[in-house]
N, C-alpha and C positions, 0 to 999 in steps of 0.2 A: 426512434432515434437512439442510438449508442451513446449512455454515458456512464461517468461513472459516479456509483454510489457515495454516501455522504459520508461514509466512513473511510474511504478512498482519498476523500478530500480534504477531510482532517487530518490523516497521515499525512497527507504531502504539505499542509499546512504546518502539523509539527515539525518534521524532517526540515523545512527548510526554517522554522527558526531554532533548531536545534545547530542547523549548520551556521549559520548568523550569527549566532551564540557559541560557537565551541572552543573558544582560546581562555580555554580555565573556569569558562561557568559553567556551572549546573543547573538547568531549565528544572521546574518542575511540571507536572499537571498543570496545577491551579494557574502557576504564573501565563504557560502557553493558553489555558481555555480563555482566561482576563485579557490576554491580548488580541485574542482573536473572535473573542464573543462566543466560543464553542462548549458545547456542555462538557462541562468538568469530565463525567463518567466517560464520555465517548474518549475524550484525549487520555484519561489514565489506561481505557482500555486498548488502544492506539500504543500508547508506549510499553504497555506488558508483551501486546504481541512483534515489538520490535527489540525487547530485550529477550525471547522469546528466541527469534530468528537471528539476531546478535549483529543488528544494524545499532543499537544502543547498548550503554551498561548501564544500570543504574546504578546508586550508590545512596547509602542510608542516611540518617543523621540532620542534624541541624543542617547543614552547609548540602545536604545531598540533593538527589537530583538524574539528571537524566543527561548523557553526552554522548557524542556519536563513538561508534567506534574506529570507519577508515575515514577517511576523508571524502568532502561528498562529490566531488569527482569521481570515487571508486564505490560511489554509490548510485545504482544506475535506479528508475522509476516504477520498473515490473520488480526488482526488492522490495519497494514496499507496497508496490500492491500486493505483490505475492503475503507480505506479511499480513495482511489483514484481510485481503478477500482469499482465503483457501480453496474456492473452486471459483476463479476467475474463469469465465468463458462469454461468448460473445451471444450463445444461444445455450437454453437448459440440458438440451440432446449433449452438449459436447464436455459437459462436468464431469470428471473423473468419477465421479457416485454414481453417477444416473447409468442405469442399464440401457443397453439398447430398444431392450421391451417394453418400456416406459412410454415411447414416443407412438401414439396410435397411427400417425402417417407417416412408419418410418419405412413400408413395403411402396411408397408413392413419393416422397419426398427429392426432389430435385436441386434443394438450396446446400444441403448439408457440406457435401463436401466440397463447392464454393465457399462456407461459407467458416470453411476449417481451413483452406486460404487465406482466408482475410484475417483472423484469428493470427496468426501467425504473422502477417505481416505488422499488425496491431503493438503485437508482442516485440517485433524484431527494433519497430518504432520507442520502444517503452526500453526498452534495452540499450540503444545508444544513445538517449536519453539519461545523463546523469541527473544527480541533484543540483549540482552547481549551477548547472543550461538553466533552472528556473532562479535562482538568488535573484 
């Protein structure tokens, strides 16, 4: 079955209280993993690579923190997968790394490019999907 990873889940868990949050506060790690019961390191690592991809800024300091940067309407759902899973794909054959010669039944394989179809339409789903659709 198709799902997505735990770290996939914790983004979209941050992001949207990030967007719940965004008229003047600054979330932090600690406060998002407390809310959400999610290990501290996965959410700080979660927000570096969306400060990263510049879906958030962070900011330092006693008062600092973490805020979105557009609005999450203009934040659609493959941004932050894209931000934390770097070779998102549906099967291992189709990650931008992997070689074609990798795959030992790829002189016999019949699924692939159905299944780089579906990929795509996965994607196109995740894309007009904002953040806001989930608040």
């Amino acid at each position: 079955m198709l799902k997505l990873s735990k770290k996939t889940e914790y983004a979209f868990m941050a992001a949207r209280h990030l967007a719940l949050n965004n008229s003047g506060h600054y979330s932090t790690a600690k406060e998002i993993a407390e809310n959400y019961r999610i290990p501290y390191q996965l959410v700080a690592k979660v927000l570096q690579n969306f400060t990263k991809s510049e879906i958030v800024t962070s900011f330092q300091g006693a008062k600092g923190g973490y805020k979105l940067n557009r609005s999450p309407d203009n934040i659609s759902l493959i941004d932050i997968i894209k931000a934390v899973e770097h070779n998102y794909q549906v099967t291992e054959c189709m990650q931008q790394n992997n070689s074609r010669s990798t795959c030992s039944h790829l002189d016999c394989c019949k699924i692939r490019d159905p299944l780089i179809e579906i990929q795509r339409k996965i994607e196109n789903v995740f894309e007009q999907t904002s953040l806001k659709q989930i608040l």
